[in-house]
C-alpha positions in Angstrom: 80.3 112.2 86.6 78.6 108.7 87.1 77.2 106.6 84.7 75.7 103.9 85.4 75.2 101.0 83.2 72.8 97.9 83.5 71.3 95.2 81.7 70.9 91.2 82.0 73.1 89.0 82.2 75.7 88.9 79.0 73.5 92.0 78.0 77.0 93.3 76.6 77.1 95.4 79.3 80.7 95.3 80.4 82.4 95.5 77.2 80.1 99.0 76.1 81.0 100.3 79.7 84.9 99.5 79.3 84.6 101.7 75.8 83.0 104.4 77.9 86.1 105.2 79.7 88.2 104.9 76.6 86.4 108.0 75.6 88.0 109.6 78.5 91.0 110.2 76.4 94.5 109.0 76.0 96.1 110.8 79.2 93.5 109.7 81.6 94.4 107.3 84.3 91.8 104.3 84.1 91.0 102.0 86.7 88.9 98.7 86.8 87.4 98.3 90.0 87.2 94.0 90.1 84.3 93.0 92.5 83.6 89.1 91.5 86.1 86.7 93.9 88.0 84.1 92.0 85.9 80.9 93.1 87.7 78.1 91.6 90.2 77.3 88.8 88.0 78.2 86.1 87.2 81.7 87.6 91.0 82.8 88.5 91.7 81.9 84.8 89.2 83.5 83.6 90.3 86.8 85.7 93.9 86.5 84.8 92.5 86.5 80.6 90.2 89.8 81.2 93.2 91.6 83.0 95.8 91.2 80.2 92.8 92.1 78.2 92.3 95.1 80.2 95.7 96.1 80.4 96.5 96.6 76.7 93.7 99.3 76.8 96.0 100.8 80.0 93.4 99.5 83.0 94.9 99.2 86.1 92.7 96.5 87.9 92.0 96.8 91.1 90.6 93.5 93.3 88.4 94.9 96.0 85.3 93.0 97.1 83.8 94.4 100.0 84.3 98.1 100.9 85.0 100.5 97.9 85.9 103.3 100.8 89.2 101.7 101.3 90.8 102.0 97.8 93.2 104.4 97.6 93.8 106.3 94.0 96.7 108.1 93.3 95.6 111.9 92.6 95.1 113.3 89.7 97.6 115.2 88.0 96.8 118.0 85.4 95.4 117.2 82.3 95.4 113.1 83.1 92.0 112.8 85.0 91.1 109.7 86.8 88.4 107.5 85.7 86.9 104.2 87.2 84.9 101.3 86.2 83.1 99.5 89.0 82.3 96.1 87.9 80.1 95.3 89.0 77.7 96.2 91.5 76.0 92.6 92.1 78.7 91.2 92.9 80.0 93.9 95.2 76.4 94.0 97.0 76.3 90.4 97.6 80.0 90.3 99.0 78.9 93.3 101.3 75.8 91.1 102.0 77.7 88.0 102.9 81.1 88.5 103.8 80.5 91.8 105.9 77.0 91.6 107.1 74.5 93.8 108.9 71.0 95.3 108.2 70.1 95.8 105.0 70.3 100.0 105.6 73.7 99.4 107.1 75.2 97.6 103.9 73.2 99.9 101.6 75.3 102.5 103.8 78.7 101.2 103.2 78.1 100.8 99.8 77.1 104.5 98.9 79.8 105.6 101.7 82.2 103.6 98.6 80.8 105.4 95.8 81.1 109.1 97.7 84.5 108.3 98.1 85.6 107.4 94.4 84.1 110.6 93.4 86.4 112.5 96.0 89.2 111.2 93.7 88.1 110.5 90.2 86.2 112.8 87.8 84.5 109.9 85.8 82.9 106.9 87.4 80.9 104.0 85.1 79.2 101.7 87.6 78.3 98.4 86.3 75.1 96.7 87.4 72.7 93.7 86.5 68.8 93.5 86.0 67.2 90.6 88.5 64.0 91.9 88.9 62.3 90.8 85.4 62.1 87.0 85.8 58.9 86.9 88.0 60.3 83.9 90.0 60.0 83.3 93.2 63.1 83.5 95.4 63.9 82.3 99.5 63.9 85.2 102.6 67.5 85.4 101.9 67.4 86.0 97.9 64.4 88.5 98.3 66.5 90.3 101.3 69.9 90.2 98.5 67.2 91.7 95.8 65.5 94.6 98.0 69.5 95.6 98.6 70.5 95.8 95.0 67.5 97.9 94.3 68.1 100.2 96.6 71.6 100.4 95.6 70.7 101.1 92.2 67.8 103.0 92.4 70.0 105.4 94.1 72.9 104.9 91.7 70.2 105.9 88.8 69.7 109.1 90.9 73.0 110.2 91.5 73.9 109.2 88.2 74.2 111.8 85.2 73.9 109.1 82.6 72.2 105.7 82.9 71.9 103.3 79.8 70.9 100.0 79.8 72.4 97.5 77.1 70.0 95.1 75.6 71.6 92.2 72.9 74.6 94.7 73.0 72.9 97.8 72.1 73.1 100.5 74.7 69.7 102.2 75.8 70.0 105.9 76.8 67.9 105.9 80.0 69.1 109.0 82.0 71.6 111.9 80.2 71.9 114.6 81.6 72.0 116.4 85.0 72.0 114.7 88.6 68.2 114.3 89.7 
């Protein structure tokens, strides 16, 4: 199952899509899929803090910022499912964008190539997102080209997706629940 979560930036989103795989129950094996690259002092500190915050919960973090179809899980074993948080998908689209390369169709590729593979190997995926698109500013070639790539990534994501909530001032916003489609 995917979920997808969006919303703006500290929408709240992160925290309600951390509780969502607490509902997985106490024998599943949770991963935290880390896509933002520690910049600078202030960042790797800030990592380090949400990790031992993550870990009392029992998240094993995972740093990957370019391609998702790399990662590894361990399998599942019987009555401890896997789940995964992706967080979060702008940052993981603009590392594709810039570190990697390519067309626009190309990254959107290796991106969704990612995603098909986590859900060889877990059972429950919550993929964290952000809303750009409702500021009506005006943005260079290269912000517009990073924009039209994140849309198609989660317009496709809210496809796929069984469930897809957007959290507003920390409330979450049922969007999508049910079936794929």
């Amino acid at each position: 199952m995917i979920q997808l979560v969006t919303g703006g930036s500290a929408s709240g989103k992160s925290a309600w899509a951390e509780q969502q795989l607490l509902f997985c129950g106490e024998t599943c094996r949770r991963f935290y899929i880390a896509a933002m690259k520690p910049w600078d002092a202030e960042m790797r500190e800030k990592i380090i803090r949400h990790q031992q915050m993550r870990s009392r919960e029992r998240f094993t973090t995972i740093e990957c910022y370019t391609g998702l179809y790399s990662i590894n899980l361990p399998p599942a074993e019987p009555g401890a499912p896997l789940a995964v948080l992706v967080e979060c998908m702008s940052n993981l689209a603009a590392n594709e964008m810039y570190d990697i390369g390519g067309t626009t169709p190309e990254i959107f590729g290796r991106i969704m190539a990612g995603i098909g593979h986590l859900q060889t190997m877990a059972e429950h995926i919550v993929i964290v997102t952000n809303e750009v698109f409702s500021d009506g500013g005006s943005y260079s070639d290269e912000t517009l080209r990073y924009r039209q790539l994140l849309g198609m990534v989660n317009q496709e994501l809210g496809r796929q997706a069984q469930q897809v909530t957007e959290v507003v001032y920390g409330i979450p916003i049922r969007l999508k629940d049910g079936r794929k489609g």
